[in-house]
N, CA, C, O and CB atoms as a CASP TS submission, in Angstrom:
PFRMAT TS
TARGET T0000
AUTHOR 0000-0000-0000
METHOD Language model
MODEL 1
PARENT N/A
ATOM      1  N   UNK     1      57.957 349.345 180.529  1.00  0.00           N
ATOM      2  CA  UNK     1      59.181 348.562 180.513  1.00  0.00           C
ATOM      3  C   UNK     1      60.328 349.476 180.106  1.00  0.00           C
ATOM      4  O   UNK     1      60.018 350.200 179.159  1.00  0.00           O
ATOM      5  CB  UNK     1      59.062 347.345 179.548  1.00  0.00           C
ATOM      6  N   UNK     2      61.489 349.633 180.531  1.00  0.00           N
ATOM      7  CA  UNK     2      62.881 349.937 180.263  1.00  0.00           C
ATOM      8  C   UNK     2      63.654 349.317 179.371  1.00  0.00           C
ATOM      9  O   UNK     2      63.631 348.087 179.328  1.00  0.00           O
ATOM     10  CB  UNK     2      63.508 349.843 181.233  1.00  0.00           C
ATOM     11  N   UNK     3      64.121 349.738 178.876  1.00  0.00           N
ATOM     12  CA  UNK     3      65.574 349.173 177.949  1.00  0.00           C
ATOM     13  C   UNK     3      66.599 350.156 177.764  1.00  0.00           C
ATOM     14  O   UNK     3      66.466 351.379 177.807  1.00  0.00           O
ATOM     15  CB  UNK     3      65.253 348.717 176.353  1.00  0.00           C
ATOM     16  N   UNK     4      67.873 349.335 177.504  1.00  0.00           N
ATOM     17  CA  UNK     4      69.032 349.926 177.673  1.00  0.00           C
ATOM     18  C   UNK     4      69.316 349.844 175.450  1.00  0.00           C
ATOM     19  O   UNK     4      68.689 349.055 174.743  1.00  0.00           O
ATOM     20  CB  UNK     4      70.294 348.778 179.124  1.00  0.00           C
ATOM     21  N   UNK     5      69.966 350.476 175.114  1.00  0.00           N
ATOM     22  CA  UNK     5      70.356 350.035 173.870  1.00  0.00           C
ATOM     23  C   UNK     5      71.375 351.427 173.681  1.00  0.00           C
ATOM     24  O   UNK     5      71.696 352.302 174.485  1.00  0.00           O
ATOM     25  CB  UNK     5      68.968 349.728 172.687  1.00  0.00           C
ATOM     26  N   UNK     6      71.700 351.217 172.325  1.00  0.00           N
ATOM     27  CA  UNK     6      72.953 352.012 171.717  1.00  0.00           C
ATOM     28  C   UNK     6      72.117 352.512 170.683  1.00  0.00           C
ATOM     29  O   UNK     6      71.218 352.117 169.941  1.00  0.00           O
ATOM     30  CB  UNK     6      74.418 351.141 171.177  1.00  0.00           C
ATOM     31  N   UNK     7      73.136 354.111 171.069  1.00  0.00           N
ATOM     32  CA  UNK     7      73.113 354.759 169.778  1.00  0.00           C
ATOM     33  C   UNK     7      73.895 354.911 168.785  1.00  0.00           C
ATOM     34  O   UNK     7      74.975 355.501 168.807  1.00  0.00           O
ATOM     35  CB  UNK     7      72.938 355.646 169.879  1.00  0.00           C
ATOM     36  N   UNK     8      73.141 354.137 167.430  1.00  0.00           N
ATOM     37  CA  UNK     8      73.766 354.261 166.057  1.00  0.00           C
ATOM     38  C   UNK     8      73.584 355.217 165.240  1.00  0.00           C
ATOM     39  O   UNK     8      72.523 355.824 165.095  1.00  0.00           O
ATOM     40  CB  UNK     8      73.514 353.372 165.357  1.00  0.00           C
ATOM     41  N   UNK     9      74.847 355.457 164.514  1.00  0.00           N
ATOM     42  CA  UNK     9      75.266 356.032 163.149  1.00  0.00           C
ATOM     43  C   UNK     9      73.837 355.781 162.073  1.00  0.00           C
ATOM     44  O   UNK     9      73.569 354.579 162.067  1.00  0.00           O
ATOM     45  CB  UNK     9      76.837 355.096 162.538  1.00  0.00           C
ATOM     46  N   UNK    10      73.135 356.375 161.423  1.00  0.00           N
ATOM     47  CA  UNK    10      72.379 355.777 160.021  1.00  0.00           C
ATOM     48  C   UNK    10      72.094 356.802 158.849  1.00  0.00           C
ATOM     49  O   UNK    10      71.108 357.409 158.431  1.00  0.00           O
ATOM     50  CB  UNK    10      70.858 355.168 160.410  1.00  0.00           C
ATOM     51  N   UNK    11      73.313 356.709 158.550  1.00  0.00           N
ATOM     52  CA  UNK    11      73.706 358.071 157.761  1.00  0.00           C
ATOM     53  C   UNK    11      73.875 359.615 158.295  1.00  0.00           C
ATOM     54  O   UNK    11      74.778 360.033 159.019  1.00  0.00           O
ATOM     55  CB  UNK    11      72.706 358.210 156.805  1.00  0.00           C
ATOM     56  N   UNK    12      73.037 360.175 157.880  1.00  0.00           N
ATOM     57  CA  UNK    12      73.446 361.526 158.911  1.00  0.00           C
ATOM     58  C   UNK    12      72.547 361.596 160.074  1.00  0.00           C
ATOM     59  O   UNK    12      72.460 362.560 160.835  1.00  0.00           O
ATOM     60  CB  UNK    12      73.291 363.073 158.142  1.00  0.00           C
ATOM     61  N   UNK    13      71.944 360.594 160.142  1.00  0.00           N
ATOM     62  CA  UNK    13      71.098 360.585 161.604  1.00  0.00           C
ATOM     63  C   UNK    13      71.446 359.979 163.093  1.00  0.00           C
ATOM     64  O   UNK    13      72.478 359.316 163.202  1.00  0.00           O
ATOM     65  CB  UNK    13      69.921 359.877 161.330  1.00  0.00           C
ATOM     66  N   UNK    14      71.100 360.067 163.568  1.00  0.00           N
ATOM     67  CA  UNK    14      71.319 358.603 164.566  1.00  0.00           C
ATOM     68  C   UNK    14      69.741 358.518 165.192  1.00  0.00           C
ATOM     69  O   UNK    14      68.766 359.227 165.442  1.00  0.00           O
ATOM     70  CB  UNK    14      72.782 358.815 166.151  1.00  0.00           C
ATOM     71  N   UNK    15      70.310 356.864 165.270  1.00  0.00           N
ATOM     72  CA  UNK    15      69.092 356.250 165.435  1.00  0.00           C
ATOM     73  C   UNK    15      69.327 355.169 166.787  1.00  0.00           C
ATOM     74  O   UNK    15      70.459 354.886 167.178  1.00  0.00           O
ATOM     75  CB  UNK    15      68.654 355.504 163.947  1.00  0.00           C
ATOM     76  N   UNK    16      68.370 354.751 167.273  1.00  0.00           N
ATOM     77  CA  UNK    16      68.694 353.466 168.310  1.00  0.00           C
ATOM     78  C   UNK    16      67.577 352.042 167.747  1.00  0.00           C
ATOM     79  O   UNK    16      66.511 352.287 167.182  1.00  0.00           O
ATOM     80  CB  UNK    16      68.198 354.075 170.309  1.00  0.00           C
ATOM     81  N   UNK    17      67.935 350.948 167.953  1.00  0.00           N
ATOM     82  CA  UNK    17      66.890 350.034 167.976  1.00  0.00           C
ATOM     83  C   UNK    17      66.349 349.653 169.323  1.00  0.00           C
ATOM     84  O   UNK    17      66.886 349.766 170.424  1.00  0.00           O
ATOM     85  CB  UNK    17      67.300 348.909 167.317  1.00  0.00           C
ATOM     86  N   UNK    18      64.838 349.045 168.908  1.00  0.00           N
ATOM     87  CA  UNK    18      64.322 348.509 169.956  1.00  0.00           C
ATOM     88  C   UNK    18      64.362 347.407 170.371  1.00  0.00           C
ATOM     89  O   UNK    18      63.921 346.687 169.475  1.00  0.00           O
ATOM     90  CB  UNK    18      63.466 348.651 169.982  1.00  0.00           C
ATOM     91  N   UNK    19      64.617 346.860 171.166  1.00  0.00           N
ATOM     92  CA  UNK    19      64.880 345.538 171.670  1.00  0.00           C
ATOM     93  C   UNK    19      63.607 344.824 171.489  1.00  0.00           C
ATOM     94  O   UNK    19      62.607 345.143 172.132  1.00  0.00           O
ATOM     95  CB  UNK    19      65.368 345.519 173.143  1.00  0.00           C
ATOM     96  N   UNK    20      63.617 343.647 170.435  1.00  0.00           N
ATOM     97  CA  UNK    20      62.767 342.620 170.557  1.00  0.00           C
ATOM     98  C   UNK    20      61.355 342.171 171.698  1.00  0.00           C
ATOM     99  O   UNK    20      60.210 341.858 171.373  1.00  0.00           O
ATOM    100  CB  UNK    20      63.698 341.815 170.633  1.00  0.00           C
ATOM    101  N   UNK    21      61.857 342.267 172.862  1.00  0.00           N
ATOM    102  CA  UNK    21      61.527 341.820 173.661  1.00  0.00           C
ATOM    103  C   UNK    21      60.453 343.431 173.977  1.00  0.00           C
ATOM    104  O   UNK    21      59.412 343.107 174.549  1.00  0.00           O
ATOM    105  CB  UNK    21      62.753 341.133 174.534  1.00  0.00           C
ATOM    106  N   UNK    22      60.494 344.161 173.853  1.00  0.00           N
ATOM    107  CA  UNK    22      60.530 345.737 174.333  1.00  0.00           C
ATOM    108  C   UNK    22      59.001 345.461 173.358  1.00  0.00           C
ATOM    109  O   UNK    22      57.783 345.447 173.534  1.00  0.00           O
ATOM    110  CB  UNK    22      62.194 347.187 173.734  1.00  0.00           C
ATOM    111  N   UNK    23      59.867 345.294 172.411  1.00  0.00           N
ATOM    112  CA  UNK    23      58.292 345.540 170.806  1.00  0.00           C
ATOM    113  C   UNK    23      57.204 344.652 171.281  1.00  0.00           C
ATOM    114  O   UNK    23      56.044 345.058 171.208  1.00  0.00           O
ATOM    115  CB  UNK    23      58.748 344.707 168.665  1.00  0.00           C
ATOM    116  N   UNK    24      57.633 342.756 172.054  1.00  0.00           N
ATOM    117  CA  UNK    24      56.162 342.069 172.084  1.00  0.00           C
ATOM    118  C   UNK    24      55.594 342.932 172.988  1.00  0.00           C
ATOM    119  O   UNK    24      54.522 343.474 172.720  1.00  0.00           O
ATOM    120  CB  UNK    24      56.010 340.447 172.578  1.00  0.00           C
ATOM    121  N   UNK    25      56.223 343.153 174.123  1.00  0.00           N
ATOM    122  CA  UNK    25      55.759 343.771 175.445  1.00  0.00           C
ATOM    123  C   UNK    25      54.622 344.543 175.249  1.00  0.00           C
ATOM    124  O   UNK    25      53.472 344.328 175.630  1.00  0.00           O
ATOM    125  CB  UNK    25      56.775 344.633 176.102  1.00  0.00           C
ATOM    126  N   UNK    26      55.213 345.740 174.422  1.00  0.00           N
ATOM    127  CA  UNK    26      54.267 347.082 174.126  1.00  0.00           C
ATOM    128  C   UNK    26      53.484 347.158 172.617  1.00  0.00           C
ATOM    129  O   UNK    26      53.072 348.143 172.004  1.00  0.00           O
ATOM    130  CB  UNK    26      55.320 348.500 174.203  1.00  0.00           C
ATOM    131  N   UNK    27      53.439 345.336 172.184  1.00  0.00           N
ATOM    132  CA  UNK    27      52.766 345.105 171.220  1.00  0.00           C
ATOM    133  C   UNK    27      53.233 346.533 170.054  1.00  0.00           C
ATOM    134  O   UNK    27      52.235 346.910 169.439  1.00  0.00           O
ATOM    135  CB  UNK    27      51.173 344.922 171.801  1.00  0.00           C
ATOM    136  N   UNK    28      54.152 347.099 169.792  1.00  0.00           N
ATOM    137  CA  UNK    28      54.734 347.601 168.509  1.00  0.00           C
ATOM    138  C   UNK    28      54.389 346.971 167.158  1.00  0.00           C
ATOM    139  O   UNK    28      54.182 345.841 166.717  1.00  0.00           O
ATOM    140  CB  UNK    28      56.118 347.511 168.622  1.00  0.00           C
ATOM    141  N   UNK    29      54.430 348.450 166.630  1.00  0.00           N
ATOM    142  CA  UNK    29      53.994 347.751 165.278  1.00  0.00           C
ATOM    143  C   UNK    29      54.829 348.987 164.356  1.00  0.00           C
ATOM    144  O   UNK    29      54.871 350.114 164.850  1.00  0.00           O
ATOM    145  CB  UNK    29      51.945 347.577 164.983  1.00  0.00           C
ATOM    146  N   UNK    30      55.483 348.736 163.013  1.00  0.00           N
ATOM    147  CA  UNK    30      55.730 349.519 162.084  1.00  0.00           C
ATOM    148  C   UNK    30      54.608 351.069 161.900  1.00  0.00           C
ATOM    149  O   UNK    30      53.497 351.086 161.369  1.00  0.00           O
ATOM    150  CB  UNK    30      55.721 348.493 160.921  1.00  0.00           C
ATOM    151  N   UNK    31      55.266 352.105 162.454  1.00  0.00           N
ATOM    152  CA  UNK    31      54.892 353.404 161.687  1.00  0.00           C
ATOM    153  C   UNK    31      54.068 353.873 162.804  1.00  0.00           C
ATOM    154  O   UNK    31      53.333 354.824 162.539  1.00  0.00           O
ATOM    155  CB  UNK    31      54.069 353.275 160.127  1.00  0.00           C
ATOM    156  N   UNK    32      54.028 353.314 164.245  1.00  0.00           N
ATOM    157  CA  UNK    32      53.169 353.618 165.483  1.00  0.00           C
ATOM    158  C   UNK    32      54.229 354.734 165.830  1.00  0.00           C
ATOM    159  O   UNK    32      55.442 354.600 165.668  1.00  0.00           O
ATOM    160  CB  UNK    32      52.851 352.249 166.744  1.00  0.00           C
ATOM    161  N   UNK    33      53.631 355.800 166.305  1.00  0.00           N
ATOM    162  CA  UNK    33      54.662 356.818 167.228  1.00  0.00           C
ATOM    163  C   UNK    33      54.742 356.599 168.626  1.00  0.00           C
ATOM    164  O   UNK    33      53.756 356.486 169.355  1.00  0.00           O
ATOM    165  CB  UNK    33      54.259 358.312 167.175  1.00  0.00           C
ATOM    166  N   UNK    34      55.869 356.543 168.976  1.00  0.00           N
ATOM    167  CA  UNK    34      56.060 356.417 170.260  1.00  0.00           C
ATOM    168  C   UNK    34      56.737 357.259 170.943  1.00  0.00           C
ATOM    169  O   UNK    34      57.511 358.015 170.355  1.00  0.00           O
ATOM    170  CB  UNK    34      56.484 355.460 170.477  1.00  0.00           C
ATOM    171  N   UNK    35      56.550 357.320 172.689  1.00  0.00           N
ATOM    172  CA  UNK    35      57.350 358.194 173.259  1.00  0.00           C
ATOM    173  C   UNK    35      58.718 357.568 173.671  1.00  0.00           C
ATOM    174  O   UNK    35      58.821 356.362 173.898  1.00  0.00           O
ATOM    175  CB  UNK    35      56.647 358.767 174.348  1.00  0.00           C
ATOM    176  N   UNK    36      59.925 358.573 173.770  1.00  0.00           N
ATOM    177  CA  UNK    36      61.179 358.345 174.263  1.00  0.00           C
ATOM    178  C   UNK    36      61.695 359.049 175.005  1.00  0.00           C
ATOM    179  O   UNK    36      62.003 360.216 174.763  1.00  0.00           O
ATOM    180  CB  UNK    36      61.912 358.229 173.559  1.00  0.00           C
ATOM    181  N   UNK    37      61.883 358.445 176.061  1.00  0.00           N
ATOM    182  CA  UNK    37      62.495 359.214 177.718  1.00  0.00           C
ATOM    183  C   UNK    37      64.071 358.849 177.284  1.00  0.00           C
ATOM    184  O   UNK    37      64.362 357.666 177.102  1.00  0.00           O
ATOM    185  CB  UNK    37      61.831 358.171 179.730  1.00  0.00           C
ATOM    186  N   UNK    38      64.927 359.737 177.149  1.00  0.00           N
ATOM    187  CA  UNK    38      66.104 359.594 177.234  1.00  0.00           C
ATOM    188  C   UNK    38      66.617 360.315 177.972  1.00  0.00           C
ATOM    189  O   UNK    38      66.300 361.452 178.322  1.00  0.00           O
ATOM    190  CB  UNK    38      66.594 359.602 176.347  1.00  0.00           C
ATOM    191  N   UNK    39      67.720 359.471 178.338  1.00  0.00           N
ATOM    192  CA  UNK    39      68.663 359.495 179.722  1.00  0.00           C
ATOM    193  C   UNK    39      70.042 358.780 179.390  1.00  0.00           C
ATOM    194  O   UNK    39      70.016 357.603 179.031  1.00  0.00           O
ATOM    195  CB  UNK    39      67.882 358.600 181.099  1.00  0.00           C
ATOM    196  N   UNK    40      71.282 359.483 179.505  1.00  0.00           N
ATOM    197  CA  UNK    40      72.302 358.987 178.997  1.00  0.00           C
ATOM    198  C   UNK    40      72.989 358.533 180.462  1.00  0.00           C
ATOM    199  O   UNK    40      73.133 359.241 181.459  1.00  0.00           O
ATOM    200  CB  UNK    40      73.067 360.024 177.986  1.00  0.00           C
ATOM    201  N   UNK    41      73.416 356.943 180.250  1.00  0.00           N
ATOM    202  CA  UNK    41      73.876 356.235 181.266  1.00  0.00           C
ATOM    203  C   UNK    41      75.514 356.717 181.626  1.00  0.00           C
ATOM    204  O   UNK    41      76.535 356.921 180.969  1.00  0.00           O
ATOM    205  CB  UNK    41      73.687 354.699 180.842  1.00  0.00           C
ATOM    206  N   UNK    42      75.004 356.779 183.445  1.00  0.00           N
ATOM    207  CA  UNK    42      76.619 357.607 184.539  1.00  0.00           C
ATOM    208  C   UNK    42      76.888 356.412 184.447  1.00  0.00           C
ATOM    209  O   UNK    42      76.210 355.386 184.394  1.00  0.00           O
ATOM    210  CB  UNK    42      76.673 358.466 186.465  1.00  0.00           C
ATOM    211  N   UNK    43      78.458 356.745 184.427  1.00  0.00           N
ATOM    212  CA  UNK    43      79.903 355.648 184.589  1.00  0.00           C
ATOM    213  C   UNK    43      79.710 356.114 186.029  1.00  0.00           C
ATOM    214  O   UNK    43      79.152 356.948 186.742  1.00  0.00           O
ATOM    215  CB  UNK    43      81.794 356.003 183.633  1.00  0.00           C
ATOM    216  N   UNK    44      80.472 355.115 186.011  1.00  0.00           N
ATOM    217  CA  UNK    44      80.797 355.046 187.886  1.00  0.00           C
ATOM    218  C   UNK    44      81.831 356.029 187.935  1.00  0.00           C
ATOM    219  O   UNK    44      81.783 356.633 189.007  1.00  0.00           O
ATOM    220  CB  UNK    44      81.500 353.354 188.697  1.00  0.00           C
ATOM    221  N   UNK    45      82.620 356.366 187.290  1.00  0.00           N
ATOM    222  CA  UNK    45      83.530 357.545 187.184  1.00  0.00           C
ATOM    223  C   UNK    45      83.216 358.701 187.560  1.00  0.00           C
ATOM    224  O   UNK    45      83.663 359.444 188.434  1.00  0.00           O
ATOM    225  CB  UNK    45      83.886 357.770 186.092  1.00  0.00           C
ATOM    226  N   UNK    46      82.300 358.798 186.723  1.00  0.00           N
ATOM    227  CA  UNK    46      80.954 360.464 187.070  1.00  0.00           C
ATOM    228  C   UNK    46      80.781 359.994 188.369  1.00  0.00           C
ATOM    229  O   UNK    46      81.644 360.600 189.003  1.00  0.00           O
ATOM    230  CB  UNK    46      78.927 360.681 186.027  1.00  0.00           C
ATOM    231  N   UNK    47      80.221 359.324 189.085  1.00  0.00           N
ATOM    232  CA  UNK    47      79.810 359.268 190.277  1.00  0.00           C
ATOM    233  C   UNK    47      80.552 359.436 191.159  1.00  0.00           C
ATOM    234  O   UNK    47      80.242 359.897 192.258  1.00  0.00           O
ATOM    235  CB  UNK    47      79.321 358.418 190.492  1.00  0.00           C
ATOM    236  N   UNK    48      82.032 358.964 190.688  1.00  0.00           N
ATOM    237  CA  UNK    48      82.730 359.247 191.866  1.00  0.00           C
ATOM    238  C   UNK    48      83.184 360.196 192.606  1.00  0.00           C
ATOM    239  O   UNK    48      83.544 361.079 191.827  1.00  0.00           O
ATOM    240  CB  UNK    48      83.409 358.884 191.824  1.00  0.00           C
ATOM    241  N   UNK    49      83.453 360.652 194.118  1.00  0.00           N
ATOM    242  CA  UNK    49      83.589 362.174 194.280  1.00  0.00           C
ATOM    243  C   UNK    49      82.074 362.692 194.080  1.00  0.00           C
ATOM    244  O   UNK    49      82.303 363.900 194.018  1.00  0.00           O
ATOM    245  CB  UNK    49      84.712 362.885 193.094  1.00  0.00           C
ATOM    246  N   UNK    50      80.899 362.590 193.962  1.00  0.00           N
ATOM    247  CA  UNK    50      80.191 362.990 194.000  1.00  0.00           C
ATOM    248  C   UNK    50      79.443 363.503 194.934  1.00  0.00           C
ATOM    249  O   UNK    50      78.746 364.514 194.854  1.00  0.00           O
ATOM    250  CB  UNK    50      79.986 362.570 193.554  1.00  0.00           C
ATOM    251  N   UNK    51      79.638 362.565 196.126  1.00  0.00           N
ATOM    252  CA  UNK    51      78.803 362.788 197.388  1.00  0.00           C
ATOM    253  C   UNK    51      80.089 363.285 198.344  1.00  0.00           C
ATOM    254  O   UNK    51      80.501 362.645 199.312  1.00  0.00           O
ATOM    255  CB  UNK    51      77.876 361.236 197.996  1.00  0.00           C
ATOM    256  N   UNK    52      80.622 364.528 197.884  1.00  0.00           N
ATOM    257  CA  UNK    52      81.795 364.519 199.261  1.00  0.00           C
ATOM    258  C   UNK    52      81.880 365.082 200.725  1.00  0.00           C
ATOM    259  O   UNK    52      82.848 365.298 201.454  1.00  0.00           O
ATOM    260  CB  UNK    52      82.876 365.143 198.866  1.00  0.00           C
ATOM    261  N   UNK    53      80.227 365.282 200.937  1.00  0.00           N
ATOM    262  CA  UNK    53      80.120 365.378 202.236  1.00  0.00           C
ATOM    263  C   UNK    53      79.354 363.999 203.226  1.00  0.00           C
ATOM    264  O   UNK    53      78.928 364.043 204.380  1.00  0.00           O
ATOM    265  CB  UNK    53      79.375 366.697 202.311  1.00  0.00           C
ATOM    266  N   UNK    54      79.386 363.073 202.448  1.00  0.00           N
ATOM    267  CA  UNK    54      79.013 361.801 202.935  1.00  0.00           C
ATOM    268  C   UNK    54      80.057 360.872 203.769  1.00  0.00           C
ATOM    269  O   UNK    54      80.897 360.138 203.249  1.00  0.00           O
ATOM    270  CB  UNK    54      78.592 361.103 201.785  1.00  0.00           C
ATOM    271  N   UNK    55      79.893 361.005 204.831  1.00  0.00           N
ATOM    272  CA  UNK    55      80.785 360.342 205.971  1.00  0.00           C
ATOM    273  C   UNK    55      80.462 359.279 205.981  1.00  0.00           C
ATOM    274  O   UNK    55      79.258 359.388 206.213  1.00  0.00           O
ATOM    275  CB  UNK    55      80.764 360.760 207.290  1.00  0.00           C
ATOM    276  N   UNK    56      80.745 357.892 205.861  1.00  0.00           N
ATOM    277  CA  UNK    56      80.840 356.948 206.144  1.00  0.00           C
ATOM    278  C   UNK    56      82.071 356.041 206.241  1.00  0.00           C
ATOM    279  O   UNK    56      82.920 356.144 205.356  1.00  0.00           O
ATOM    280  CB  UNK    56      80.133 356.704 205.625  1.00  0.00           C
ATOM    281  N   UNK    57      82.285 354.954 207.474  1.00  0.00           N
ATOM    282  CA  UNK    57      82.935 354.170 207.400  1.00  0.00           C
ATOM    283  C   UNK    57      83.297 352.688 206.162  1.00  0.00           C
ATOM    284  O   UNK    57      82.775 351.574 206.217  1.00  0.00           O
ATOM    285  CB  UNK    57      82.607 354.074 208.422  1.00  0.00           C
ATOM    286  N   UNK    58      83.996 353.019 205.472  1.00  0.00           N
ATOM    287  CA  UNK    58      83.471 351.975 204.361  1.00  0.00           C
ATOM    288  C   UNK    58      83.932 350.371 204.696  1.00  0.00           C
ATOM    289  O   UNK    58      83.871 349.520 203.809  1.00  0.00           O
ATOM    290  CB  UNK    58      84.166 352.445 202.777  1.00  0.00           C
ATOM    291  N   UNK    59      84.314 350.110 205.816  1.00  0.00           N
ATOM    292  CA  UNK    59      84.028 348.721 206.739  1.00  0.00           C
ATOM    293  C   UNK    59      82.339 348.187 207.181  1.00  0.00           C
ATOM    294  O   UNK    59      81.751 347.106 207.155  1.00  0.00           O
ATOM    295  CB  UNK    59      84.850 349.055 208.303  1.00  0.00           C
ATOM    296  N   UNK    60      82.011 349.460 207.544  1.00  0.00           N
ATOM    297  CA  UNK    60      80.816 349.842 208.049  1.00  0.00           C
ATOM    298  C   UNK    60      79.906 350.114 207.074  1.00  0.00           C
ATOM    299  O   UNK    60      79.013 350.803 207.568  1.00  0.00           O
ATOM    300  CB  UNK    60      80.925 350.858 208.850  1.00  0.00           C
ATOM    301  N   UNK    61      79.695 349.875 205.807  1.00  0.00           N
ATOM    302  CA  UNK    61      79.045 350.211 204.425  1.00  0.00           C
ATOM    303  C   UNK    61      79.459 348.114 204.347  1.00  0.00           C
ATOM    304  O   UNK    61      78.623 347.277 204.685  1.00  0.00           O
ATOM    305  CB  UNK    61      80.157 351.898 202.969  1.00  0.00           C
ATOM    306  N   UNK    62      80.344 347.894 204.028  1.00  0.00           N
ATOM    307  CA  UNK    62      80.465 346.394 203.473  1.00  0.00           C
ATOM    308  C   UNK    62      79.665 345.617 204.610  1.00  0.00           C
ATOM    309  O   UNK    62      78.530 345.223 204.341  1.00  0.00           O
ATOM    310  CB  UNK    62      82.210 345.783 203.297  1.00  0.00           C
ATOM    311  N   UNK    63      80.068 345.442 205.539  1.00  0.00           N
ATOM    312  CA  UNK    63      79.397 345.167 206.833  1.00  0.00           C
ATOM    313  C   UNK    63      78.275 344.867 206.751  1.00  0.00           C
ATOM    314  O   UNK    63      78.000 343.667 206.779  1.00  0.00           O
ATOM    315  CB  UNK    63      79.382 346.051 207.673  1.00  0.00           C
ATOM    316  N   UNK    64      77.162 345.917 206.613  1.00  0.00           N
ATOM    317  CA  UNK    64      75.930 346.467 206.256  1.00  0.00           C
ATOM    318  C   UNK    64      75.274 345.833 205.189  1.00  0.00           C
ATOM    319  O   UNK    64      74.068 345.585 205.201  1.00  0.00           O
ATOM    320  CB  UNK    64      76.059 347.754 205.965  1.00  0.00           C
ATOM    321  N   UNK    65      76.581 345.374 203.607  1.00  0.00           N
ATOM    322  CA  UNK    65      76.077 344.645 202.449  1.00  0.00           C
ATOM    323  C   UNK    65      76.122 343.662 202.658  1.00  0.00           C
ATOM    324  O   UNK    65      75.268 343.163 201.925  1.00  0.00           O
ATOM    325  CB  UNK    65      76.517 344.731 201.369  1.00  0.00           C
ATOM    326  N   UNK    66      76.756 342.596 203.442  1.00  0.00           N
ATOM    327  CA  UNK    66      76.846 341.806 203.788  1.00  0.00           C
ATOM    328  C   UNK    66      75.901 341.254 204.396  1.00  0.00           C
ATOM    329  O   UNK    66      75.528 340.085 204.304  1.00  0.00           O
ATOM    330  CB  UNK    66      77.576 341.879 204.120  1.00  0.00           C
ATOM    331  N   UNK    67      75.440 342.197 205.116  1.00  0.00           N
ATOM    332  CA  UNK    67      73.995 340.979 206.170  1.00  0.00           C
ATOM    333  C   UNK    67      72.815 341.365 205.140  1.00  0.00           C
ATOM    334  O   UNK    67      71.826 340.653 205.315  1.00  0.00           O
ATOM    335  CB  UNK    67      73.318 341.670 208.488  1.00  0.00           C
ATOM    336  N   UNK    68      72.649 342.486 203.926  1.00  0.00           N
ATOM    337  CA  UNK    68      71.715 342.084 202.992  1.00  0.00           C
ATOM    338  C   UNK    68      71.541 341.350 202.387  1.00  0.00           C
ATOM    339  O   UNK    68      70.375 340.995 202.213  1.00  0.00           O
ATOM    340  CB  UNK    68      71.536 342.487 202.431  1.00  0.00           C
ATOM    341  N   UNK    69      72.857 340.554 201.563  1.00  0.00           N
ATOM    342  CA  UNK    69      73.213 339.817 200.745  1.00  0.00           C
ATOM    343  C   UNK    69      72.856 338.869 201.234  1.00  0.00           C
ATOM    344  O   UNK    69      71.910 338.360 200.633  1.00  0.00           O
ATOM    345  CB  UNK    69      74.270 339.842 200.365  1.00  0.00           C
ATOM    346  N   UNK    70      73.345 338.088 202.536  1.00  0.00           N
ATOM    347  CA  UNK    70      73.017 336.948 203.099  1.00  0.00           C
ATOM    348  C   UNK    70      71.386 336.899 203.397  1.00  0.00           C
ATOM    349  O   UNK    70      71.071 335.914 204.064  1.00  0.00           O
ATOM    350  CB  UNK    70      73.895 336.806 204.332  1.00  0.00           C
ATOM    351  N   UNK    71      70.590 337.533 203.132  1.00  0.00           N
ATOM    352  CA  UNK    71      69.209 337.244 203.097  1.00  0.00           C
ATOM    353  C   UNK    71      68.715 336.780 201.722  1.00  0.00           C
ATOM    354  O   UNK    71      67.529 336.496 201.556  1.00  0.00           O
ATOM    355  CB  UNK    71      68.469 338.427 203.529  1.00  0.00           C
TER
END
């Protein structure tokens, strides 16, 4: 399972919590070690300009979302 959460301040450390839902899932328990894949979440900002050899019509991109959506 995935989760999104924030990183906090906890004195001179930082720390994140686990989401409730995260702990029944993977049955958590106090003082278990676990692994952490971190990955710091792209703004759409970063993304933008990213692909600048990507030609597309962006009529032709909405177009396209459109007959997905409607399914």
């Amino acid at each position: 399972m995935i989760a999104t959460t924030t990183v906090k301040n906890w004195g001179s450390s930082l720390g994140v919590v686990i989401p409730k839902e995260l702990v029944r899932y993977e049955h958590l328990s106090e003082g278990e070690e676990v692994v952490i894949d971190i990955r710091k979440r792209q703004s759409v900002r970063d993304l933008f300009g990213s692909l600048p050899d990507w030609k597309i019509n962006s009529q032709k991109m909405k177009n396209e979302l459109r007959k997905e959506w409607a399914h």
